[in-house]
N, C-alpha and C positions, 0 to 999 in steps of 0.2 A: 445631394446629387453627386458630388464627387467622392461621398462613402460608397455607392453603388459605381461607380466608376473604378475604383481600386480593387472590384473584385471580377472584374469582368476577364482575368485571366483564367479563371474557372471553368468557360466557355467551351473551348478546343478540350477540357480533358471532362468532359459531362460523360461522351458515348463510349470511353476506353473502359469502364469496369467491365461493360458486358465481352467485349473482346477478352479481358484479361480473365475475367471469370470462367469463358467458356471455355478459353486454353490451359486454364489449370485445371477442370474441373474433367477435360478430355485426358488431360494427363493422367492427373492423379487416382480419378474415381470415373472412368471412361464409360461403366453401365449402367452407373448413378446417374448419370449425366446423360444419356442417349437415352433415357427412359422419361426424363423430365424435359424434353428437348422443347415442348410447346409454349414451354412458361417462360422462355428466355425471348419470345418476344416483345410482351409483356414489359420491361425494364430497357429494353430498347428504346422503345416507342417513348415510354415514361422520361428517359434523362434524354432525349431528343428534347423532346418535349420541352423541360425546363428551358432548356439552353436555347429553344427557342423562346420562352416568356422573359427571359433575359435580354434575348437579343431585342426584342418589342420594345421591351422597357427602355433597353438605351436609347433607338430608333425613338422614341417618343420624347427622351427626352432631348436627344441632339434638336427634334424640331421646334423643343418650347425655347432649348437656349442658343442653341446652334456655335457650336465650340468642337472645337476636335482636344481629347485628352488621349496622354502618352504617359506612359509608365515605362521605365526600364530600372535593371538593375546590372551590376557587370556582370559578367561573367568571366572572362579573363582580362588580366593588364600583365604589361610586358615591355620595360622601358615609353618609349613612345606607342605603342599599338595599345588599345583597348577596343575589347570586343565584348559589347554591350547585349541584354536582348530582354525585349519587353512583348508590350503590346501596345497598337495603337487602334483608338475607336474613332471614327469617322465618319459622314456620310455611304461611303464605298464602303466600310467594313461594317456599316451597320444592313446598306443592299443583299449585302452578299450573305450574314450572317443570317437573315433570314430568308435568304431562297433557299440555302442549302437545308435549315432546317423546316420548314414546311413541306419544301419537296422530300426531304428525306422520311418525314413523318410519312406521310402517303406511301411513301415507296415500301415505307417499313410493314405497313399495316393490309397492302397488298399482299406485300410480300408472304404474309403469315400463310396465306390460303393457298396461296401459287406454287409456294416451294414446299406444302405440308406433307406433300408424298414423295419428298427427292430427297435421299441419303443423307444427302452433305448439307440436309436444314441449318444443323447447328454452326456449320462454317460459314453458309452463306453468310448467316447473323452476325458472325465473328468479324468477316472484310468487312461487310457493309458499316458498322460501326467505328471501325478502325478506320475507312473510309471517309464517313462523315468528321470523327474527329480530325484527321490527317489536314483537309478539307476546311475549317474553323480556326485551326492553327494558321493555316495559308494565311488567310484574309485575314486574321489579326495580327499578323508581323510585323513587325517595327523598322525589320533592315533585310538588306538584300542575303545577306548571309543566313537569318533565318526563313525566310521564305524560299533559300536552294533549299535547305536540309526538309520542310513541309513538301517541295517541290516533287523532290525526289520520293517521298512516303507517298503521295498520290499518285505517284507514276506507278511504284511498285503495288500499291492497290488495286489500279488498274488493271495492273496484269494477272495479280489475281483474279482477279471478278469475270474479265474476262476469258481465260484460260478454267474458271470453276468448273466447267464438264472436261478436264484435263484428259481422262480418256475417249477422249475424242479425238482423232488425229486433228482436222482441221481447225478444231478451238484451242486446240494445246499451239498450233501454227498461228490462230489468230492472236494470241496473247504474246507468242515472240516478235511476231511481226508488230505492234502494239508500241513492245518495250523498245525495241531497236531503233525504229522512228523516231520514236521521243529522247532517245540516248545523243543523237544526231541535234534536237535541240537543244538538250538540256546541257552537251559539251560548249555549245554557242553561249549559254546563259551562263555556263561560268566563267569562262572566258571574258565576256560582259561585264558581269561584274566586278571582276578582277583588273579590268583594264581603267573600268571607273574608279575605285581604288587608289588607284594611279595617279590619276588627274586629281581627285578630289582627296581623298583620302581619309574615305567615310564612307560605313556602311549604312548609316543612317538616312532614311529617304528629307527630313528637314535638311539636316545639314548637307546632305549631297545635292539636294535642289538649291540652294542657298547658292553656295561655294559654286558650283557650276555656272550658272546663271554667271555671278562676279565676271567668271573668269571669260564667260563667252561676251563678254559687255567692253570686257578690258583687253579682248586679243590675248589673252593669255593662255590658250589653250591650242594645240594643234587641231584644225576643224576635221582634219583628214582623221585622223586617231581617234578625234570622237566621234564623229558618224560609225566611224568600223566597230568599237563597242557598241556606241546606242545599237546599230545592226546584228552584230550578236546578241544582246537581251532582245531584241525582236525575234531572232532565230527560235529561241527557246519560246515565245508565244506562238509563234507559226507552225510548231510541231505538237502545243499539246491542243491547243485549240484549231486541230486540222485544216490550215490553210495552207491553199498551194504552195510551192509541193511536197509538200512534206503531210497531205491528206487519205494518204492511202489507207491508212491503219483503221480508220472511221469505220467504214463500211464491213471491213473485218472481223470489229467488234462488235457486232451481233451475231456473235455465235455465244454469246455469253446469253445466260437467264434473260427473261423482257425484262425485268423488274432492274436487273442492271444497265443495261439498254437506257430504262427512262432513268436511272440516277447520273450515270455518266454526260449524258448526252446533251440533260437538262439544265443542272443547274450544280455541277460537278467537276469533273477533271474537266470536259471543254470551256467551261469558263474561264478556270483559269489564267489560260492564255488573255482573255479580254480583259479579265483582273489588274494583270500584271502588265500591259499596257496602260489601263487607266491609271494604275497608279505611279506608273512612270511617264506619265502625260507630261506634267509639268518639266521634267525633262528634255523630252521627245520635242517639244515645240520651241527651244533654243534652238533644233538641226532641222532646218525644211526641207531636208534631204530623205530623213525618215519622217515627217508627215508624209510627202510625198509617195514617198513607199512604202506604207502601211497603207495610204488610202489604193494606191493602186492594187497590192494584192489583199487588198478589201473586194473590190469592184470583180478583180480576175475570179478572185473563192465562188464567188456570188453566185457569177454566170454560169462558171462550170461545175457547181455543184447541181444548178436545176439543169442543166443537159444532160447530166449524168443522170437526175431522179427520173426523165423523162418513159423511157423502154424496162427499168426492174419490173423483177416479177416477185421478189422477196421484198415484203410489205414493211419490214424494218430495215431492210438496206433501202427502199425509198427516202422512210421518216431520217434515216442517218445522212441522208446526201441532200434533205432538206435543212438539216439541220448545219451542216457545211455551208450550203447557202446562205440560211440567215446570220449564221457566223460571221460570213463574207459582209453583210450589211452592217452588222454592230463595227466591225471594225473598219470598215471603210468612213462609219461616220468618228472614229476616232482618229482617223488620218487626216478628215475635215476640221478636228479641233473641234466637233462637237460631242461636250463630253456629256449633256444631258439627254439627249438625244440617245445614244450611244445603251449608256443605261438603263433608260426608260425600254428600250427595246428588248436589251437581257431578262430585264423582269418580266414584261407580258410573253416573249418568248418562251421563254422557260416555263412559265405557267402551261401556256398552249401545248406545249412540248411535251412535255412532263402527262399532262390529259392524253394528247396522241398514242405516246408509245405504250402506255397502261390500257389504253383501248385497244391496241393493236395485240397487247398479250392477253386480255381479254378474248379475242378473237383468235387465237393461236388455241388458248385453252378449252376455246368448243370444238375446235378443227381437231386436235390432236386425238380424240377418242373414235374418232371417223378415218382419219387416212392412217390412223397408228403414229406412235413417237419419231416423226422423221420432221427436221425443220426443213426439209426440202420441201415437202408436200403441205405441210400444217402452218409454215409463210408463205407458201406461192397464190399470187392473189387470183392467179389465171385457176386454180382449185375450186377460186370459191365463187361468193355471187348467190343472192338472194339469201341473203342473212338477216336482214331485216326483219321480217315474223319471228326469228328467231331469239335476236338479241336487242329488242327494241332498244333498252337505255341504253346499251354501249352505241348503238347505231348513232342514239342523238346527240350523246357524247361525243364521239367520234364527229359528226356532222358540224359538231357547234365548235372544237377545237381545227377545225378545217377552215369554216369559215373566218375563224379567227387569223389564224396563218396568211390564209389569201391574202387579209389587208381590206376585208367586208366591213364595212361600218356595221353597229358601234361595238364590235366586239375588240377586244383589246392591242391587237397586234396593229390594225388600223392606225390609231394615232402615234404609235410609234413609227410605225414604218413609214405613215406621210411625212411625220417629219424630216426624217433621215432624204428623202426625197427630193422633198423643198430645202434641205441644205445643201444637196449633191446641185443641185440646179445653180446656186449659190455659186460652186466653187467649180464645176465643170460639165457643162453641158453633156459630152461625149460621156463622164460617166451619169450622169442623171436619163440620158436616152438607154443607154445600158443597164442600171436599173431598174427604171420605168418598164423593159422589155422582161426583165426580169421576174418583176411583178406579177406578167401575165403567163409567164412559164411556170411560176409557183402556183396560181390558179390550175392551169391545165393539171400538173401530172399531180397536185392532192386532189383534186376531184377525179382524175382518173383513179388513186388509190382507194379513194371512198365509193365510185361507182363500181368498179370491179369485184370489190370485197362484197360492196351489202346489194348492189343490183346486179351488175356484172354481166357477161355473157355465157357463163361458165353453169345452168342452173342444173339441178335433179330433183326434181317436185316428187314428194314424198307426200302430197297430198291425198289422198282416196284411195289408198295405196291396197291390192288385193296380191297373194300369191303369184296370180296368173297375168295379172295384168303389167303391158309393159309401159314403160315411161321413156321419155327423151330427154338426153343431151343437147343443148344449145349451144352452137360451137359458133358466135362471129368471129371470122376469121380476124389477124391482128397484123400482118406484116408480111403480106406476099404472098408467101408458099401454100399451095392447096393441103390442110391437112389429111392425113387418110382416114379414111372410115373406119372405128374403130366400134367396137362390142362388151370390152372389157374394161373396166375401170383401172386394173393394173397397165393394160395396153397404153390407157390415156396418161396416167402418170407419167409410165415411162418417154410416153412422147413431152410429155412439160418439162421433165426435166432435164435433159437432154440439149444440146446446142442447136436444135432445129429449131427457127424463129415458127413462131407463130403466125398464118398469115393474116392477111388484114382485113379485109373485107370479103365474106363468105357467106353463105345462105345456105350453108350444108345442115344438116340437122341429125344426130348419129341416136340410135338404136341402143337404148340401157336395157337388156332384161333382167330377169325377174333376180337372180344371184346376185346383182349390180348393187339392187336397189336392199335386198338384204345384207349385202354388207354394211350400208349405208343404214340399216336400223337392227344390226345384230344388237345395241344396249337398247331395249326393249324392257321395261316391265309390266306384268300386266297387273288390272286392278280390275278386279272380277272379271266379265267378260271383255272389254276393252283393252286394245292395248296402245301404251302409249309412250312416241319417242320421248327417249331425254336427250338427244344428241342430235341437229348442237343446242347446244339450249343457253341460257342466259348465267352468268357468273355468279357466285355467292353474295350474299350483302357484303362479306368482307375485302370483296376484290371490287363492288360497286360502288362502296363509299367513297374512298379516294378520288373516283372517275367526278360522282357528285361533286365534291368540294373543291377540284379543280376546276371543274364546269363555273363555281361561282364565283373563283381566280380570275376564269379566261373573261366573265362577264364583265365583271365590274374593276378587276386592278389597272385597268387603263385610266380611269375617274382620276387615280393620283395625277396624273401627266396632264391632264383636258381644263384648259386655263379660263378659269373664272375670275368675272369683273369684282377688282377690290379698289374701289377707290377714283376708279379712273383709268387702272392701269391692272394690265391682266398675270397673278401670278400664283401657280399652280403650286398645289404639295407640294410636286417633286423637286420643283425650283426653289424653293424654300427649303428644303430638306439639303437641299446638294449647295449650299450658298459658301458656307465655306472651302470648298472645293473648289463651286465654279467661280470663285474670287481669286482662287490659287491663280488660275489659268486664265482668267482674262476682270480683272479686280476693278475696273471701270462699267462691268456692262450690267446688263439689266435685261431682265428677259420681258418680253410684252408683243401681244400677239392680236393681229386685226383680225375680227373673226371671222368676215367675209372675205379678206384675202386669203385665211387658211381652209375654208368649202370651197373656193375655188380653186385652189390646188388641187386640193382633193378631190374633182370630179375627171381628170386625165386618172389617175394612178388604180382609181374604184374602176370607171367605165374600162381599163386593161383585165383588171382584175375578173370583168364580168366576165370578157370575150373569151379570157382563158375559160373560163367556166362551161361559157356557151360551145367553146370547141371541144371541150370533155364529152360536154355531154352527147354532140353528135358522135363522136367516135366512139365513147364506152357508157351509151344509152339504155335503158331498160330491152331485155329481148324481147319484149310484147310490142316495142315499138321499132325494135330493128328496121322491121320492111320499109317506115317512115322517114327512119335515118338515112337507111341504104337509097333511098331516092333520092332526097337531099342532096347525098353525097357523090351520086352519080352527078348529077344535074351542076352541082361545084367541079367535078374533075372535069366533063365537059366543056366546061367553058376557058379553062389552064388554057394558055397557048400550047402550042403543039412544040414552039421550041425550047418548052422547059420537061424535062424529063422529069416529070413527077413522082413515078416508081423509085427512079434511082436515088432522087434528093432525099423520100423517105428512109429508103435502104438508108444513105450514108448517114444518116439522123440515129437513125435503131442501130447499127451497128455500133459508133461515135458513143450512144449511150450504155448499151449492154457490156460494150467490152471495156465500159467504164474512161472511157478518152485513149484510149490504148496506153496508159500511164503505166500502170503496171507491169503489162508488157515490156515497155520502154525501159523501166528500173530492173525486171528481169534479165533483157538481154544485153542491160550495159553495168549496170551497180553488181544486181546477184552474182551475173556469170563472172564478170570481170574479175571480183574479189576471191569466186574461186578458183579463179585461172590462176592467180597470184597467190593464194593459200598453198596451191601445188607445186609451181613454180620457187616459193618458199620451202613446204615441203622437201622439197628436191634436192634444192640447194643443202637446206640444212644433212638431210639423210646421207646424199653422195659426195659432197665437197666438204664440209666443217667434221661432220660424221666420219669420213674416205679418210680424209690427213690423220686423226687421232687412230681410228681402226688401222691403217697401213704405219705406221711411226708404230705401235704393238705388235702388229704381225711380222715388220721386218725383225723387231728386236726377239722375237721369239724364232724365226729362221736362222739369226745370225746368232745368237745364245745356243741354239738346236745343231750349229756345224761347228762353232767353236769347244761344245765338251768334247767334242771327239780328239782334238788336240790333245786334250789336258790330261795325258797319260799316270802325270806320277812323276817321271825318268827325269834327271839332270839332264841326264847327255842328250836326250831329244831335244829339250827347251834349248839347252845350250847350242845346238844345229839348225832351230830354227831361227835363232836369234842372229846367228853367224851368216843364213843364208840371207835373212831381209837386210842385214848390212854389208852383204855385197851387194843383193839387189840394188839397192839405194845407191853406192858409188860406182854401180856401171850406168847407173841414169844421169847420174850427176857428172861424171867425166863426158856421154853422151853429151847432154847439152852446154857442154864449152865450144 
C-alpha cells in the first residue's frame, strides 16, 4: 500500500504530454499536426483516465485504512529557511482527485464532437489538459507555497478557456475581466500566506496547523495579525470560487466554449476556492472571527446569487449564478464547521452541475443551426421552448439534473443540501430562514430555465408544415410591457435582445409566415419524396454519453452520504472516508443520525422546494395551458391587497435581477472610472511635471548654449572687455549694497 502511495506524484503530470505534444507538434510540424487533429483526443481522454484509476485506487485504499501519507523532498535550504514540496494524499485530496478527473473525462469526450468543427480543436485540447493537470497539482500540495504557484497556473488557464474565442471583442473582455478579479484575490492569498510565515514559520499545512494552534492556546500570537492573514487566505477563496464581491467574473465566463463552462464551473477553478478553505479549516476554527465570516458571506453568496438567477435570459448565465449560489451553501456550511457536510455537497453538486451545463450545450448545439452562430440568440431561452419532441434525452437529462439541484428526494443534491440546512438551523436560525428561502428560489428560476427552454412560451410548430400554410408564434408576455406585433423572425430577435423587458402576462398571439417557417427548416434533406427536418434535432452519441453517465452520478453518488444502520449506530461512506480529517477538526465526535428526526427535517426544506416549483410552473407553463394559468393568475392578483403595488415590486425584482444587483454597475462607476481617472491624473503628472522639469532643464540649456556662441568670437581684446565689464558690474553692486 505504501509502494502505491510513493508514486502518486504521477497524478498532476498524467494530462501534460498532450499539452506538451500538441505545442511542439504545432511548432515544429504545424500541418502534420492539424491534419491528425482528431486523434489527440484520444490520449487525452486515455491519461485522464489513468489518473483517474489512480486516484480510485488511493480513495479505496484511504477507506480500508484510513491514514493520510505525505511525501516531500527539498527543494531549497538556505541557512535557517527550507522550502520543501511534495505531495499529500488525504481524504480532500482523494474528493477532489476524483471529481476533477471524471468530470474532466466527460467534458473531454463531449468535447471531441462539440469543438470538431471550431479552428482552435487542437488548443482547446491543449488548455483543457493543461487545465486538468494545473488542477491535480492544486489538490495534491503539501504547503501553501506550492498551491500559490498551481493557484496561479489555474488562474492563467482560466483565462485561457475563457477568452478561447479571443476574437471576439466581448470573450477576449470576459477572460481580462476573469483574470483581474482573481489577481485582487490572489494578492490577498499571498499576503496570507506570507504573514503566516511569520507567525508560524512554515509552509507546511501539519506544521502550520501544529505551531498555530500552540501559539493560539498560549497567547502567543497577536489575534488582530492573525485574523488579518487568515482574512487574506480567505480573500483569495472569495475571488476564485466567486463569492461576493469579488463574483462578477462568473457570469462573464460564459462566453467561453459550454464544454468549458461545465469544466470550470464544476468541479474546477470554482472549487478551488472551497478547496483551499477546507484545507485550511483546521486553521480557520482557532479564529471565530473568520468562521463567522466565511459563514456569513456563505449565506450573503447564496441569496444573491439566485436573485440574480431569477430574470436571465441567457441559459448559461442562469446555470453560472446557480452555481454562485450553491457555492454560497458549501461554504457557508464550512463557516459552520461542518466539514462533511460541506463536501458531500461539492460532490453531488458538481456532478449535477457538470450534467446541467453539457445539457445546456447540448441545447445551444441544436439552436445554433436555426438562429445561426450568435450566443445571443442560440442562449437566450426566451428563443426557445418546445424542444422536447426534439431532444428527448437531453430533456430528461436536463429534467433529472434539475430536479436534483432543487433538493427533490432521492436525487443527490437532496441529502446534501438537507444537511447543510439542519446544521444552519443548528448555529443560526436568521441564516437557516434564509436558506430555507433560498431553497425555494433555486426551485423557481431552474424550473423556469427547464420550462422556458423544453416547454416555454416562445413555440413555432413546424408540425404539417405546407409552403402556404401559416403558423404562430406564442408570445406570454414576461414582465410588463405590451410586446409589438411582429411578422418576422429577425424583427423578433431583434426585440430579445435588446434592453426591452419582456412583458409578463399577455394573450397576444403573433403571425409567422411562410419565409419565417423556412428559415426555420432551410437544413432540410429529402429522402425520396418526404422531406425531413434535422434541425433541432438530438446530439451525437458522442455528446449523449457523458450527459448518461452523469445522469447515473446525479442518481445514485448521494448513497455515499445516506447513513445506514451499522451496529447500532448510523455511519455512512463518506463519514468513514473523511475520519481522518474530521478527527483533525473536532477528534472527539462521532457522526450518527436519527432517521426520523432527519424525514422530518426534510419535509420543511422538500415542501419549499415544491412551491418553488409549483410557482414556475404557473408563470412559465406550457402554452396550451396558458389560458388556465392566466386565470389562475388573474384570480391570485385579484385578491393582493390594493396597498401593495404589485406591478412595481415585480418591476424592482426583474430589474434587481437582470441588471445583475447593479454590482457591476457599482464597480464600473466607482473602481473602473476612478482608476482611470487616476491613470490620467498619473498620466499628467508624469508627461507635464516629471516629463516638463527634465524637457525645460534641456531646452534652457540649449537657449543658453544657442546665445552664448555668439560671444565666443576668437578675439583677446573682446574676452578681455567682457570680463572687465562684469567686474565692474559686480563692484558697483557690491559698493550699492553697503
Amino acid at each position: 500500500m505504501e509502494h502505491t502511495y510513493q508514486y502518486a506524484w504521477i497524478i498532476p503530470f498524467l494530462p501534460l504530454p498532450v499539452t506538451m505534444s500538441i505545442g511542439f507538434g504545432l511548432l515544429l510540424v504545424p500541418t502534420a499536426t492539424k491534419n491528425t487533429r482528431r486523434m489527440w483526443a484520444f490520449p487525452s481522454v486515455l491519461l485522464l483516465s489513468i489518473a483517474m484509476a489512480f486516484s480510485a485506487n488511493l480513495a479505496s485504499q484511504q477507506i480500508n485504512g484510513s491514514f493520510i501519507y505525505q511525501y516531500l523532498w527539498s527543494w531549497t535550504i538556505n541557512n535557517d529557511f527550507s522550502l520543501e514540496f511534495g505531495y499529500l494524499i488525504d481524504p480532500l485530496t482523494s474528493i477532489m482527485s476524483i471529481l476533477i478527473t471524471t468530470v474532466g473525462i466527460m467534458v473531454l469526450i463531449y468535447s471531441d464532437n462539440y469543438m470538431s468543427h471550431d479552428q482552435g480543436y487542437l488548443r482547446f485540447f491543449a488548455y483543457m489538459s493543461f487545465s486538468n493537470a494545473s488542477m491535480l497539482g492544486l489538490v495534491t500540495s503539501s504547503n501553501l507555497i506550492q498551491i500559490h504557484i498551481f493557484w496561479e497556473l489555474v488562474g492563467m488557464c482560466s483565462y485561457l478557456l475563457i477568452g478561447f474565442w479571443f476574437t471576439r471583442p466581448i470573450a477576449a473582455s470576459a477572460c481580462q475581466k476573469a483574470f483581474l478579479t482573481n489577481r485582487v484575490g490572489d494578492f490577498g492569498l499571498l499576503l496570507g500566506i506570507l504573514g503566516f510565515y511569520w507567525i508560524t514559520g512554515s509552509f507546511e499545512f501539519r506544521d502550520l496547523f501544529e505551531t498555530f494552534n500552540k501559539l493560539i492556546d498560549n497567547n502567543g500570537v497577536n489575534s488582530l495579525f492573525a485574523t488579518l492573514c487568515a482574512s487574506l487566505l480567505f480573500v483569495g477563496a472569495i475571488a476564485k470560487s466567486a463569492q461576493f464581491p469579488l463574483h462578477v467574473w462568473l457570469p462573464d465566463a460564459m462566453e467561453g466554449p459550454t464544454p468549458i463552462s461545465a469544466l470550470i464551473h464544476a468541479a474546477t477553478m470554482v472549487a478551488a476556492g472551497i478547496f483551499l478553505v477546507a484545507r485550511l479549516l483546521p486553521l480557520f476554527t482557532g479564529i471565530p472571527y473568520i468562521m463567522n465570516l466565511i459563514s456569513l458571506i456563505g449565506v450573503i453568496t447564496l441569496l444573491l446569487g439566485a436573485t440574480l438567477a431569477l430574470a436571465q435570459r441567457d441559459i448559461k448565465r442562469s446555470l453560472a449564478y446557480s452555481t454562485m449560489s450553491q457555492l454560497g451553501y458549501i461554504m457557508l456550511a464550512l463557516g459552520l464547521g461542518s466539514y462533511r457536510a460541506a463536501l458531500f455537497h461539492l460532490i453531488t453538486h458538481a456532478y449535477s452541475k457538470a450534467l446541467l451545463f453539457l445539457g445546456s450545450g447540448s441545447i445551444i448545439h441544436s439552436m445554433e443551426p436555426i438562429v445561426g452562430y450568435s450566443p445571443e440568440k442560440s442562449q437566450n431561452m426566451v428563443l426557445m421552448g418546445g424542444l422536447t419532441r426534439y431532444v428527448p434525452i437531453t430533456r430528461t437529462t436536463f429534467l433529472l439534473g434539475t430536479l436534483s439541484l432543487c433538493g427533490i428526494p432521492p436525487l443527490a443534491c437532496f441529502w446534501s443540501k438537507d444537511e447543510i440546512l439542519n446544521e444552519s438551523w443548528l448555529y443560526s436560525p436568521i441564516f437557516a430562514i434564509i436558506a430555507c428561502f433560498t431553497t425555494g428560489l433555486t426551485a423557481f428560476y431552474m424550473f423556469r430555465v427547464y420550462l422556458l427552454t423544453f416547454e416555454g412560451y416562445l413555440h413555432v410548430h413546424l408540425k404539417n408544415y405546407s409552403g402556404t400554410q401559416k403558423s404562430s408564434f406564442y408570445s406570454i408576455s414576461l414582465w410588463g410591457k405590451k410586446a409589438p406585433k411582429m411578422t418576422n423572425i429577425n424583427l423578433l430577435f431583434s426585440t430579445m435582445n435588446n434592453n426591452e423587458r419582456v412583458p409578463f402576462f399577455s394573450k397576444n398571439t403573433y403571425q409567422a409566415d411562410g419565409n419565417v417557417i423556412n428559415r426555420m427548416r432551410n437544413f432540410s434533406t429529402r429522402f425520396g419524396k418526404k422531406y425531413t427536418s434535422r434541425y433541432p434535432h438530438e446530439s451525437d452519441n458522442t455528446m449523449l454519453f457523458p450527459l448518461l453517465v452523469l445522469v447515473v452520478f446525479t442518481l445514485f453518488v448521494g448513497s455515499i452520504g445516506i447513513p445506514f444502520g451499522q451496529g447500532g449506530i448510523d455511519f455512512d461512506l463518506l463519514s468513514k472516508w473523511l475520519t481522518p480529517s474530521k478527527n483533525l477538526l473536532h477528534p472527539n465526535s462521532d457522526y450518527s443520525v436519527d432517521w426520523y428526526e432527519f424525514l422530518t427535517n426534510a419535509i420543511p426544506s422538500v415542501s419549499i422546494a415544491f412551491f418553488g416549483i409549483f410557482i414556475a410552473s404557473i408563470f412559465y407553463g406550457s402554452v396550451y395551458s396558458s389560458l388556465k394559468n392566466l386565470d389562475l393568475i388573474n384570480s391570485f392578483v385579484k385578491i393582493v391587497p390594493k396597498g401593495i403595488f404589485l406591478d412595481q415590486i415585480v418591476n424592482v425584482i426583474y430589474n434587481w435581477s437582470y441588471n445583475r444587483g447593479y454590482i457591476d454597475f457599482f464597480y464600473t462607476r466607482t473602481l473602473t472610472r476612478s482608476i482611470r481617472g487616476l491613470a490620467k491624473l498619473t498620466h499628467f503628472f508624469d508627461r507635464c511635471i516629471i516629463d516638463g522639469i527634465t524637457n525645460s532643464v534641456g531646452v534652457a540649456s540649449f537657449f543658453m548654449g544657442e546665445g552664448i556662441k555668439y560671444l565666443g568670437g576668437g578675439r583677446i581684446s573682446s574676452y578681455l572687455f567682457l570680463y572687465l565689464s562684469y567686474v565692474l558690474i559686480f563692484l558697483f553692486i557690491y559698493f550699492l549694497s553697503l
